[in-house]
Structures are given as C-alpha cells and as structure tokens.
N, C-alpha and C positions, 0 to 999 in steps of 0.2 A: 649192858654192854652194846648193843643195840641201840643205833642213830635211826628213828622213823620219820619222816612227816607224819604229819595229818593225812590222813588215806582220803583218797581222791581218785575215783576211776573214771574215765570216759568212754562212750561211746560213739566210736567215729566210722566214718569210711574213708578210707586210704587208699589212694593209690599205688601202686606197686611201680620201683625203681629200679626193681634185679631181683632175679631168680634163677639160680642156675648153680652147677654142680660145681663144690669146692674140691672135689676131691671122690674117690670109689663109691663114698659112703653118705656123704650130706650134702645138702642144698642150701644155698643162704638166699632168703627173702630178705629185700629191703624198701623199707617206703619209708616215708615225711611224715611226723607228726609235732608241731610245735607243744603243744598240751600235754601227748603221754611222755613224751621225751624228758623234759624239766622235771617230772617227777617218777621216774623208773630209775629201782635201784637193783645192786646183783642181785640176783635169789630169787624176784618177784617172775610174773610170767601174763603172757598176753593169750587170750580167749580168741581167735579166730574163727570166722567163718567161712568157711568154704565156697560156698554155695549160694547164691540170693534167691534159695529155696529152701523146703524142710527136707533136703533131701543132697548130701547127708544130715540128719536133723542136729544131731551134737556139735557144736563148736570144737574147735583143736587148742589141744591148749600148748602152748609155746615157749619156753623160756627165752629171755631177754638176752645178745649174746656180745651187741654192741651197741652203747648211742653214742654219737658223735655229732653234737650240735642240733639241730631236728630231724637226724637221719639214723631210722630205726633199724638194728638188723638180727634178725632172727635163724638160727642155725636147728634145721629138723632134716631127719631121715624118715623116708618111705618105708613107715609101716602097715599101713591098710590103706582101705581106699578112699579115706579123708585124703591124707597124707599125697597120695598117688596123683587126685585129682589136682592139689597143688601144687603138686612139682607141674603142672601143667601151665600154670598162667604165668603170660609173658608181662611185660614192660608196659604199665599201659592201664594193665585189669585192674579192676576196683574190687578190696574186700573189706569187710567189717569186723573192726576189731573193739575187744572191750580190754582195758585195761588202763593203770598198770595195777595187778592182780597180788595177792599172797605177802606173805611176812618175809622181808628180805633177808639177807645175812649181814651179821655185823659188822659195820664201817671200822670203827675204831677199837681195838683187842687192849690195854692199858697195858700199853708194853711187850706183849708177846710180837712173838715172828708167826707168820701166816704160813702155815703148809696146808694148800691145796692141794686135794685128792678126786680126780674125777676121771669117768669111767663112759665110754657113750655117750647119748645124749645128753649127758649132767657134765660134759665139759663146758658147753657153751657160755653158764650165768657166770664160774667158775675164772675164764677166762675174762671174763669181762668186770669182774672183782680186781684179780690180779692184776688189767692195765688200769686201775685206779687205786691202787697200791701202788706204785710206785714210786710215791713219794716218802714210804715209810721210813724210821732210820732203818732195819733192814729188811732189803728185797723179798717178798715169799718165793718161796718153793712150789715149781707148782710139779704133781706126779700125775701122768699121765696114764688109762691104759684104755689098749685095745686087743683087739684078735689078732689082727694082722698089719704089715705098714701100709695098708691099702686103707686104712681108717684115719691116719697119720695125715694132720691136716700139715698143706702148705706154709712154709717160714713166713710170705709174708702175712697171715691169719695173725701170727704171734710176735709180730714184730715190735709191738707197743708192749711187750711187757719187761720188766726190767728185770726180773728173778730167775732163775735156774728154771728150767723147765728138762724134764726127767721120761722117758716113755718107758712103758712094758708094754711089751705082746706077747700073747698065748702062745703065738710059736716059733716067736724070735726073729721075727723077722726084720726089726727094727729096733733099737734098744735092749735093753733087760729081757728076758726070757723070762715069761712068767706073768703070774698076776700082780698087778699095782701096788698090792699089800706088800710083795716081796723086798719092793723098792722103799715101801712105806716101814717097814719093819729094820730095815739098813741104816735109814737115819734116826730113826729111833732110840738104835743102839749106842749111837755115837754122842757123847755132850750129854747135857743137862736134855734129856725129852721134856719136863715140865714148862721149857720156857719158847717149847712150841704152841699154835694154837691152830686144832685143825677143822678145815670143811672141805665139806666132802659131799659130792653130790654123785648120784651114778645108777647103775641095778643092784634092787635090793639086797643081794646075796654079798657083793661088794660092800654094800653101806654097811651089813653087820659084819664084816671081815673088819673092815675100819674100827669101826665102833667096838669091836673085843679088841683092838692092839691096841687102841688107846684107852681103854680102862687099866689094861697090862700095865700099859708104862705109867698111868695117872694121866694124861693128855687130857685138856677141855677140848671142846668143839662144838661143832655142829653140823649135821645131816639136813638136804633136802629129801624131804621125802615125798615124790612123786607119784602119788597115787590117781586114778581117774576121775579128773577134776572135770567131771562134765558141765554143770551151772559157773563155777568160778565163784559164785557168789553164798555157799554155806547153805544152800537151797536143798537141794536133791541127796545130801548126805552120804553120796558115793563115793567121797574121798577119805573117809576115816580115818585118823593112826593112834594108838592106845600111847595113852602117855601113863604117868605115875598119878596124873589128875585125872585117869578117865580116858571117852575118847575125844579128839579133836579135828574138826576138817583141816587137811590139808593144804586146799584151796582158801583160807580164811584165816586162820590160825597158826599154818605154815605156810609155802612149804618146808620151813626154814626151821629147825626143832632144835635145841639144846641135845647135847648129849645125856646130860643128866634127867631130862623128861620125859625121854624114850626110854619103855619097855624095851631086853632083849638085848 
C-alpha cells in the first residue's frame, strides 16, 4: 500500500532561509535543497546538525513538514539544548543536513478516506501528507491535538489543505475539550469506520490511545513511531520498536509502522 522510491540519501550543507516562531510553541526552519526536495516524502525525516563541531555531537532529527519546489521546511520545538542552539540561527547560517531519512507513509490507501491524527511534534509530516491529499476523491480529516490554543498553529500554516481539520486541547481552550482520541473516537462512531484509514503520528501515550480505538472499531493504519533516531542510518541501534517480527529501527525501517506490526 506503500508508494517508495529507491531510497536515496544525501549529504549536504544548506543554507538557512527562515527561522523563526510560528506560533507559542514551534519554529520553522527553511532552506533550498534541489536533491532532498524531489525525493522526500510525508513520514520520512531529515538528520541535522547543529553545530560544525562534536559539540552537541548527535545530529537532530527533524521531520519533514513542507516542500514546495526546492524549498525545504521543517517545523521543531525547543526541547534541549540541540534544539535551543537552533532556534538561534538566522537567515544566512549554514547547516548540514542528511537526508531524506526513514520509511514514509502511504501515498495511495486503494480506496479508503485519510483520517489523520496528530499530536505535537507528529503534526508537521502529517500535515504535509494532507496538502498532497488533496486531490483524493475524498478530502482527509485531519484531528488535531494540543494542550492549549497557544500550540494552535496559524490559518495560514494550513491553508493548503483541502479536508476538515478538527482541534482538541487538554483544557479547552480551543476546540474540543479533551484529548484527540475524544474527537477521534466521535467519528468513529458515525458511518462505516472500516472505510476509514488512519495515521497518526504524535507521543507515544497518544499513538497507543489511537492504535486501541482502532483495533475497537477494525480501522487499518499506521503509526510513526519516533523514537531516538540518533545515526539516522540503523548504525547505533538506539531507535528500536518491537514489532510482531522482532525488533526494528525506527530510523531505517520506520518511522512509519503498520498497525498490524506493532506490538501493544
């Protein structure tokens, strides 16, 4: 069910286009790449370096959140001091990036409708799925959730998607009141659920909330599962996720996992 190329990664230095805060909670990076561009798809994710030092020594790893011709752009929040140091560089910096990285999400579902489920940081590949869905016969669903509407990115972010987009927040400050699944669990109920098809990327407490309502109702899908993809490259074996075959790096294998091959 799954459209791939021939996997093809590069290593480049990039110059940076924009960096700067969309909103309370994240930052979009943008640079030019002709090469990773023509071949990054939703789901996969880019390896950045920080530093043109070992210090921080780990690359960041990035998901993919829009390309638009050779213009790459990436949506991360400040969580350590990788993160910190990047929100730092303006218009201008040069960094190294490797990619495009991981097993993407499926292009073509044979017939089902798309409900997207994403939560945090696993909005960004998510959304960048759904503005290339838009030409389905019908539009996906995409469900959103956050803590607060201070995480609630700007109209024009999601102006290129064609399908219902839905929000929860924990404390109601915008949307549905509640967690994502609440919303996710309402259209469920409604129609045939089997002739949905869902992905869902987000934190892991979230992905197995998902992943039980849709065993409930029969729902296919598929989970990114985000674990610390330090090499990118199936090297350092720090990204593991237990499937029904064993275990599998994340960074190599996913991040992009069937439902049916995740444990849990």
């Amino acid at each position: 069910m799954t459209d791939v190329d021939e996997k093809v990664m590069y290593d480049e230095t990039v110059t940076i286009l924009e960096n700067q805060k969309v909103n309370a909670q994240y930052y979009k990076l943008v640079f030019s790449s002709k090469r990773i561009s023509r071949r990054v798809r939703a789901g996969q994710f880019v390896n950045l370096q920080v530093e043109d030092s070992s210090d921080p020594l780990l690359r960041r790893p990035l998901s993919y959140y829009r390309v638009r011709s050779e213009r790459v752009e990436l949506l991360y929040e400040v969580l350590g001091r990788g993160t910190a140091l990047l929100a730092q560089k303006k218009r201008g910096h040069k960094v190294n990036v490797l990619g495009p990285l991981g097993h993407p999400f499926s292009q073509t579902l044979n017939g089902k409708r798309r409900l997207l489920v994403g939560g945090g940081v696993g909005v960004p590949p998510l959304l960048f799925l759904a503005e290339h869905a838009g030409r389905e016969k019908h539009a996906p669903v995409f469900l959103i959730g956050c803590k607060s509407k201070g995480e609630v990115l700007p109209k024009r972010e999601l102006s290129n998607v064609k399908g219902e987009v839905l929000y929860a927040t924990e404390d109601g400050s915008y949307g549905q009141r509640g967690l994502v699944t609440v919303l996710l669990q309402k259209l469920l109920e409604k129609g045939d659920p089997k002739s949905w098809f869902i992905q869902t990327c987000g934190p892991h407490a979230m992905l197995a909330a998902v992943m039980k309502l849709a065993r409930q109702f029969g729902v296919e899908g598929e989970a990114s599962i985000d674990e610390r993809m330090a090499c990118g490259v199936g090297a350092c074996l720090g990204c593991v996720v237990e499937t029904r075959e064993g275990f599998k790096t994340s960074c190599v294998e996913g991040p992009v996992f069937s439902f049916r091959d995740l444990v849990g």
